[in-house]
N, C-alpha and C positions, 0 to 999 in steps of 0.2 A: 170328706177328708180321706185320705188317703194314709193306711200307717205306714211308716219305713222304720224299723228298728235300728235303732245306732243309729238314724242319720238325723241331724237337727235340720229341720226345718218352721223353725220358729221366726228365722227373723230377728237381728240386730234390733231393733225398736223394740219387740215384744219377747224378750228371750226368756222370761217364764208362761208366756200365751201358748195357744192351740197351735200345731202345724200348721203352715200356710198350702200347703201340697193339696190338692183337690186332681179329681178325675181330669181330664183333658178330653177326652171323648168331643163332645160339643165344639168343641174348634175345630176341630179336624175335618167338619163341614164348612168351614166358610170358605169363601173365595181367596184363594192365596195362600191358604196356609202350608202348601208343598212349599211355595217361595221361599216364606218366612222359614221355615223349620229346617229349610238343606243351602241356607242363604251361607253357613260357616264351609261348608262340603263342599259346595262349588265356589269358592273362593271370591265372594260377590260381594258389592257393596250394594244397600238400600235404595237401589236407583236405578232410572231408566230401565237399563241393560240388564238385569235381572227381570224387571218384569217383561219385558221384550222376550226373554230366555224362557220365559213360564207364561207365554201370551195373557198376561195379564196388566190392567190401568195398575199404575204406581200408587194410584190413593189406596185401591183397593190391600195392594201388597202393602203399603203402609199401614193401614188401619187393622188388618190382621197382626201384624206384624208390633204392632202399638197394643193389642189385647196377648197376647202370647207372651210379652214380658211384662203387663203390667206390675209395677209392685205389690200392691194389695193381696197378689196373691201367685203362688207357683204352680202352674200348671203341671200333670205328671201323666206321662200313660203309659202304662203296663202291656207288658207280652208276656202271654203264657209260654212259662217251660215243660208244663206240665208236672205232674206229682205236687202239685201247690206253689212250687216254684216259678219266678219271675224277674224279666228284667224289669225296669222302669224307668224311663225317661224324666227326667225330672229338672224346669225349668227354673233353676237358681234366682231369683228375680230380687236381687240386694240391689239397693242403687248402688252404681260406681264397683262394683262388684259381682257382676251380670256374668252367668254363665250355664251351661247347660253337663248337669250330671249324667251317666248313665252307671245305673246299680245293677247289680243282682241281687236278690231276695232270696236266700233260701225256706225251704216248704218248714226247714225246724221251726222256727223264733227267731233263730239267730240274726246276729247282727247285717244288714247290707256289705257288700261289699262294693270299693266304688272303682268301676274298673275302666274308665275313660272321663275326662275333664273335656269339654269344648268353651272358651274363654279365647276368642279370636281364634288361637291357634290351638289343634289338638294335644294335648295331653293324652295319648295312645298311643298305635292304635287300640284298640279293646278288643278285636274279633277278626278273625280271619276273613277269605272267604268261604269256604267251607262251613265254618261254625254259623255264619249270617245266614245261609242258604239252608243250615238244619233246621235251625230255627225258625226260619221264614214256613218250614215247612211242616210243621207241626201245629199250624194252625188250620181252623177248619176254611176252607174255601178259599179259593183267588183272592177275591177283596181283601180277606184276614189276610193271606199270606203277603201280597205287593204292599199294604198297610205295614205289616211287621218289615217287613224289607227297607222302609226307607225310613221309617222312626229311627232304626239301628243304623241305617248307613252313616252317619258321620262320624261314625268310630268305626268302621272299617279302612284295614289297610295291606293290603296282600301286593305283593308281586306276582304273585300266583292268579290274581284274579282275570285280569285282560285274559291272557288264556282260558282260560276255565268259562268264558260268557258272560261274564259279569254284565258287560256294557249291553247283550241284548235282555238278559234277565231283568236288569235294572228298568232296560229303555221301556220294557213290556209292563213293569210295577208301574211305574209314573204314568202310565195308558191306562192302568184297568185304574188307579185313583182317582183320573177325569183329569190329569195333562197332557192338557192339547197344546203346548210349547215345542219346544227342541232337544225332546227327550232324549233324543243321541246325544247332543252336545253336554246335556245334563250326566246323561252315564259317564260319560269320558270322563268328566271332572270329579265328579265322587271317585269311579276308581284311581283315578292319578294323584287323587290330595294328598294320600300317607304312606307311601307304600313304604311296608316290611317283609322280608323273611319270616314264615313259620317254620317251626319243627317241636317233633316230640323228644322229650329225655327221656333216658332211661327208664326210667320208671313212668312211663307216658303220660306225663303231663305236656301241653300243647302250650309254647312262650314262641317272644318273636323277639328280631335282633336289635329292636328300636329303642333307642336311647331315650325317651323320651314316654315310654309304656310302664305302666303299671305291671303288664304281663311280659316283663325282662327282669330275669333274675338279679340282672347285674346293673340295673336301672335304679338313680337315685330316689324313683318312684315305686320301686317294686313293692308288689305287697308280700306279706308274708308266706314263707309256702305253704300252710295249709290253706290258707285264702287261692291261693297261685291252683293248687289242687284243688280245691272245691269247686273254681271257676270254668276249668278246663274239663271235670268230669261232666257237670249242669249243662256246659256249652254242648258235649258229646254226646249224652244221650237224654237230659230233660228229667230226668229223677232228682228229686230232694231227697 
């Protein structure tokens, strides 16, 4: 089990039981599970053309893709920020109410903060590109780092990223993970899904223009600003 402070992961059926959230680690080696996992990012339905996209049989993507939202239980996987802090991935798995968290952990105690929604359509973006790429890079080795890179990618959304290389950054992640599909065509699609405007305020906290983000101040989703700040320091340099 996996703890999340402030976040319930209990479960409608069980809402006085044990968190449903356990490591995900273990999935992340089967066959298909890039499919499965960047299936809302590249804008794909559960079929053919997806696994065609990630040269993969459709059972196989199905049948990952069938264990990765089981209800029984919420898959979660963590990225170190370093200083004890962390994001985590965290697969909502309520029937009829299926969606994918991404948190931040701070190293205090303190509560998650939940700073991208994926439920068909994103709820973000969450992260620049810039902040995707610090991160990515604060882990130790290749593997760790194209790993972190595409866990996070479906809350990314920059306008800023096509320039900056995103799509060969990306195309090079899906390679060293063992996809052998159309990893270009995969990059393109992640970078074009959300795109927003970053900038820093005054007081250098990092927000985007996007109506639709937790990190827009003027967003009917925003969070609070010291949450807005705690999120944009952790994303900058990985200290709790």
């Amino acid at each position: 089990m996996i703890v999340l402070p402030g976040y319930d992961d209990r479960g409608p059926d069980a809402p006085d039981g044990p968190g449903l959230a356990y490591d995900g680690a273990d999935l992340m080696d089967r066959p298909g599970f890039w499919a499965a996992h960047l299936i809302e990012a590249v804008e794909a339905d559960l079929d053919g053309e997806l696994a065609l996209l990630f040269n993969h049989e459709l059972d196989t993507v199905r049948a990952t893709y069938r264990q990765l939202t089981d209800t029984a239980a919420w898959p979660a996987f963590p990225v170190d920020l370093g200083g004890g802090a962390r994001l985590v991935v965290v697969r909502r798995n309520v029937d009829e109410d299926e969606g994918v968290d991404y948190l931040l952990v701070p190293a205090d105690g303190a509560n998650c903060v939940q700073i991208a929604t994926v439920e068909g359509a994103l709820e973000g973006p969450g992260l620049s590109w810039d902040e995707l790429v610090a991160v990515a890079d604060r882990q130790p080795g290749a593997l760790a780092q194209a790993t972190a890179l595409l866990l996070l990618a479906p809350m990314l959304g920059d306008t800023a990223a096509e320039s900056s290389g995103a799509v060969t950054r990306l195309a090079a992640a899906l390679r060293t993970v063992g996809v052998t599909g159309q990893v270009v065509t995969i990059a393109e699609a992640i970078v074009a899904a959300a795109p927003a405007a970053w900038h820093r305020t005054a007081d250098g906290v990092n927000i985007c223009d996007s109506e639709y983000s937790t990190r827009n101040p003027s967003s009917l989703v925003a969070l609070k600003p010291a949450d807005l700040r705690t999120v944009s320091d952790l994303l900058a340099t990985g200290r709790g």
